[in-house]
Each structure stands twice: as structure tokens, then as C-alpha cells.
C-alpha positions in Angstrom: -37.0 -208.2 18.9 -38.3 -204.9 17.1 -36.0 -201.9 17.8 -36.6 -199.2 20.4 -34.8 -196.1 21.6 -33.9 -194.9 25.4 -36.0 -191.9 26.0 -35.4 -189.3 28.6 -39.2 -187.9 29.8 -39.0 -184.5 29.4 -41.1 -184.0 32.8 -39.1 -185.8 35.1 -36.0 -187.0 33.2 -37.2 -190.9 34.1 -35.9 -193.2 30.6 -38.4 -195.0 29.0 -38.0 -197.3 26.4 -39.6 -196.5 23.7 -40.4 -198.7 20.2 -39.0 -197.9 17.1 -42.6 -197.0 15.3 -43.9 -195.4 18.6 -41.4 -192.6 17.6 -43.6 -189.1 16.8 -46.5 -190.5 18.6 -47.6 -189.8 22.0 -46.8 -191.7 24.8 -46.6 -192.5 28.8 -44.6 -191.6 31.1 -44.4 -194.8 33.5 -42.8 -192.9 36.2 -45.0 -189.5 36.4 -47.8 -190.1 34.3 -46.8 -187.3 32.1 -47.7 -187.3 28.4 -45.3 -186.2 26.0 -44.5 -186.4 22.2 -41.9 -188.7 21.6 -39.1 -187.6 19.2 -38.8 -188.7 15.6 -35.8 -189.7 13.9 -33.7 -187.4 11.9 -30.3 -187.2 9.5 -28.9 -185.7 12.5 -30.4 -187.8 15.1 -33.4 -188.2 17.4 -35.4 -184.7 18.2 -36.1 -183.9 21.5 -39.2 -185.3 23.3 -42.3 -182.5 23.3 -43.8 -182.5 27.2 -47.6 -182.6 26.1 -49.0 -182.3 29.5 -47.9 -183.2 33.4 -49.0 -186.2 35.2 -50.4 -185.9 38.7 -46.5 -187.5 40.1 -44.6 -185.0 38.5 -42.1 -183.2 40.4 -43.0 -179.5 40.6 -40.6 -176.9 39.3 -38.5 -175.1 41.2 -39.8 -172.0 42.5 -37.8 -169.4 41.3 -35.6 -167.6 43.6 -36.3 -163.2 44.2 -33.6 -161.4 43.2 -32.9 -158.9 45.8 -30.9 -157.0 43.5 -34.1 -156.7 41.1 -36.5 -156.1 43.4 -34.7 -153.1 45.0 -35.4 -150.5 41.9 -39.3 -152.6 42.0 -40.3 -151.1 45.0 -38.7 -147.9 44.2 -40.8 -147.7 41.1 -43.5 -148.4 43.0 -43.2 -145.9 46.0 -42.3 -143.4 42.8 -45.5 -144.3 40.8 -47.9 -144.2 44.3 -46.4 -140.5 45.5 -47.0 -139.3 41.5 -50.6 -140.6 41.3 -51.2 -138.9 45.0 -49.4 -135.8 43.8 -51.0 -135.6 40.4 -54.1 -136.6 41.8 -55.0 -133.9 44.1 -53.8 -131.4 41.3 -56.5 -133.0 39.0 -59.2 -132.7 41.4 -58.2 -129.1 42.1 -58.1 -128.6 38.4 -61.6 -129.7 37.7 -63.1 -129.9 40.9 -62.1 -126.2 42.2 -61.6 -123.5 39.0 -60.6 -120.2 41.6 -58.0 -122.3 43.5 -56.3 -123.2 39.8 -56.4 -119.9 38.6 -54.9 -118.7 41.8 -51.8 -120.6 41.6 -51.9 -119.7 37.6 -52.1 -116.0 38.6 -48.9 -116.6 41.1 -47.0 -117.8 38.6 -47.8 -115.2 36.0 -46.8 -112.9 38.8 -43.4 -114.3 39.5 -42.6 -114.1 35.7 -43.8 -110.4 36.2 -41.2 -110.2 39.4 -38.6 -111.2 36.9 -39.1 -108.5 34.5 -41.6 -110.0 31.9 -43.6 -107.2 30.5 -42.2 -104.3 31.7 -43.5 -101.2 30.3 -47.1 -102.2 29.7 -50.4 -100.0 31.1 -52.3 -101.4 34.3 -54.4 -102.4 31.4 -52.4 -103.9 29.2 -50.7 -105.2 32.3 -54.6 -106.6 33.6 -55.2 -108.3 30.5 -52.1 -109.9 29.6 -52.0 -111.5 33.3 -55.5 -113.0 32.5 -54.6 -114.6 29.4 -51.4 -116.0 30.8 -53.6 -117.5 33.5 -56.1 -119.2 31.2 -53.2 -120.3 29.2 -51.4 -121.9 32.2 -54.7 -123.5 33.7 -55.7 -125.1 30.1 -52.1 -126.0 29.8 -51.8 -128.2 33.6 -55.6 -129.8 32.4 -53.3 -131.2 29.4 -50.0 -131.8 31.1 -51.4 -133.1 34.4 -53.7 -136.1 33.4 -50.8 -137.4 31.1 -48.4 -136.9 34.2 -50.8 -138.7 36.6 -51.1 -141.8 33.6 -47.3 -141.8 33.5 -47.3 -142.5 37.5 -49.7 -145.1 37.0 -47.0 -146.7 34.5 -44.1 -146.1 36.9 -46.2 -148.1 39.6 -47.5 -150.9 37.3 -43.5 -151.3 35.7 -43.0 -152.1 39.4 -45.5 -154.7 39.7 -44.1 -156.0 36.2 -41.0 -156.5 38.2 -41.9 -157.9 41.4 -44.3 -160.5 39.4 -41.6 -161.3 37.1 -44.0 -160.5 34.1 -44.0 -158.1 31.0 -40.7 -157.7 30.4 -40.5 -154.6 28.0 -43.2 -153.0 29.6 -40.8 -152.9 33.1 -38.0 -151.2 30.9 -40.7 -148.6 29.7 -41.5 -147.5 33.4 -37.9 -147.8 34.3 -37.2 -144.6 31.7 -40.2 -143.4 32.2 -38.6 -143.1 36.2 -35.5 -142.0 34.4 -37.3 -138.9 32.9 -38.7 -137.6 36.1 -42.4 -137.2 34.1 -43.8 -138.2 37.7 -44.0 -135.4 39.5 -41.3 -136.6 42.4 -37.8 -135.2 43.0 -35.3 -136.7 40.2 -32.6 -138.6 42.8 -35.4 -141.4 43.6 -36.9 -141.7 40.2 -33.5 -141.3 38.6 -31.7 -144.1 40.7 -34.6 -146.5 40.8 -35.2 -146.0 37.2 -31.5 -146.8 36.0 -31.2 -149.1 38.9 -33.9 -151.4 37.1 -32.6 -150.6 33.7 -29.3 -152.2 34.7 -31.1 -155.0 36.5 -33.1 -155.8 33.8 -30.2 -155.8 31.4 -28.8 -158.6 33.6 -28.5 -162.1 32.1 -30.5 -163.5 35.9 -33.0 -160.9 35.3 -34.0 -162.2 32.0 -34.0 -165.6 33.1 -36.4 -164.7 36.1 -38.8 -163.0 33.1 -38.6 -166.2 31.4 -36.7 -164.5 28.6 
């Protein structure tokens, strides 16, 4: 009787006997129809079976379960990254859509530095011009600062569809500091907590496991 080995399928654990000189070939699952690679013979031992493809009786795998501890600091990335990319948003438009309005909230915050003693001692002149190019500085400074800030909210938001989706593992850490560094234009307490929230989540041996990792 030629010799043949017990072989568990890797798709639904089902043994099948397998003949010696089938070993490295591909075979049948007699159980689930699945198609797999059947180990080969080592120094150490048989190697383990390679699932090639699922057969149409194959048990489906177990969903996995939501961790509610994960997607707690999820949502809060999300609600963080949506309120930025409103915030941010309307500041754009008002930037590029609306010139006088930027310039006045430039020219109130050149006069609050004034309020708090910045140049003191200058003419009405030198005082008149000085205030103007502080404004322009201020206005072509937001048209940098602000589109970055609004992309860093659209981060903040995507990291928390990362999470929920259980997907992109590095790229949810990114959004969680990202969160951490308050670039999103929301208070720091919600961006802070949800951000280092998810950080320690994802540092989690059950977190990595629900990435796949």
C-alpha cells in the first residue's frame, strides 16, 4: 500500500488523506471543496498546507467582533475631523471668496497687538502703514496656514474611518497625533482625548488583531 500522510484542510480543518507523491501538489478538499497546496516533507517535518482558494461549502469566517473600546476615540476623530473641515472651510471661502471681510479680521488683530503696546511711538503715518503691512502679512499667512489646517481635518476624519473599517493601520495612528496636536482648528480637550484615546487603543494587542496585524 503506497504511503500517505493525514492532512488537516486548512479551510475547514476536515483530514484528508493524502498520498505520499501527492505531497507539494494541489489537491481537494472532500469536505468543502476547497483547494489548497499540500505540504511537502521536510528535515523537520511536514510544512503546513497552503489554502489556494475556498470551495463553495466552506464555513465562513467569523466576523470579527467591534471593539467598543476602539471605536470610542473613532467617532471622536471623526466628529473632530468634520467640525475642522466646517471650521476651516468657511475660513477658506472667506479667504478667497470675500478679500474685505479677511482683511478686516487681519486689521482687528493688528489692532489688538496695537492695544498691547506694539509700536508705540510711531507717526499716524508710520502707524497707517505699518498696520497695512501687518494685515497683508496676516491674510497671506491664513491663505498658507488654513488650507494645510483644513487637509489636516480631512486626515483627522479619514484616521477615523481607518478605524471604524479596521483598515490602514499606520495611517489611523497618524490622525490619532495629528488629533493629539490640536492642528484642527477645535478646542484641545476633544482632540486631545480622542487622539491619545486611539493611540492607546491602537497600541492594544486586540486592536492589532482587528487590523489584521
Amino acid at each position: 500500500m503506497p504511503e500517505t500522510e493525514i492532512i488537516g484542510c486548512p479551510a475547514c480543518q476536515h483530514l484528508v488523506r493524502v498520498p505520499g507523491d501527492w505531497l507539494g501538489t494541489e489537491v481537494q478538499c472532500p469536505e468543502c471543496k476547497a483547494r489548497f497546496r499540500a505540504p511537502v516533507r521536510e528535515p523537520g517535518g511536514l510544512t503546513d498546507a497552503v489554502l489556494l482558494s475556498r470551495g463553495d461549502a466552506a464555513p465562513d469566517a467569523p466576523a470579527k467582533k467591534p471593539d467598543a473600546l476602539l471605536l470610542v476615540p473613532s467617532f471622536g476623530l471623526l466628529l473632530c475631523g468634520v467640525a475642522g473641515a466646517l471650521v476651516n472651510g468657511f475660513l477658506l471661502f472667506v479667504l478667497f471668496g470675500d478679500p474685505a471681510q479677511a482683511r478686516e479680521w487681519a486689521g482687528k488683530q493688528v489692532a489688538a497687538l496695537r492695544q498691547m503696546g506694539f509700536g508705540e511711538g510711531d507717526t499716524p503715518e508710520e502707524q497707517a502703514a505699518k498696520d497695512a503691512e501687518r494685515t497683508g502679512g496676516i491674510v497671506r499667512q491664513l491663505k498658507t496656514v488654513i488650507p494645510a489646517a483644513f487637509a489636516v481635518s480631512a486626515l483627522v476624519f479619514w484616521g477615523g474611518v481607518s478605524m471604524v473599517r479596521r483598515r490602514h493601520y499606520r495611517f489611523a495612528q497618524v490622525a490619532c497625533v495629528l488629533a493629539c496636536l490640536n492642528v484642527a482648528h477645535l478646542c484641545c480637550v476633544p482632540g486631545a482625548v480622542a487622539g491619545i484615546w486611539g493611540l492607546l487603543m491602537l497600541g492594544s494587542a486586540e486592536a492589532r488583531e482587528h487590523f489584521g496585524k
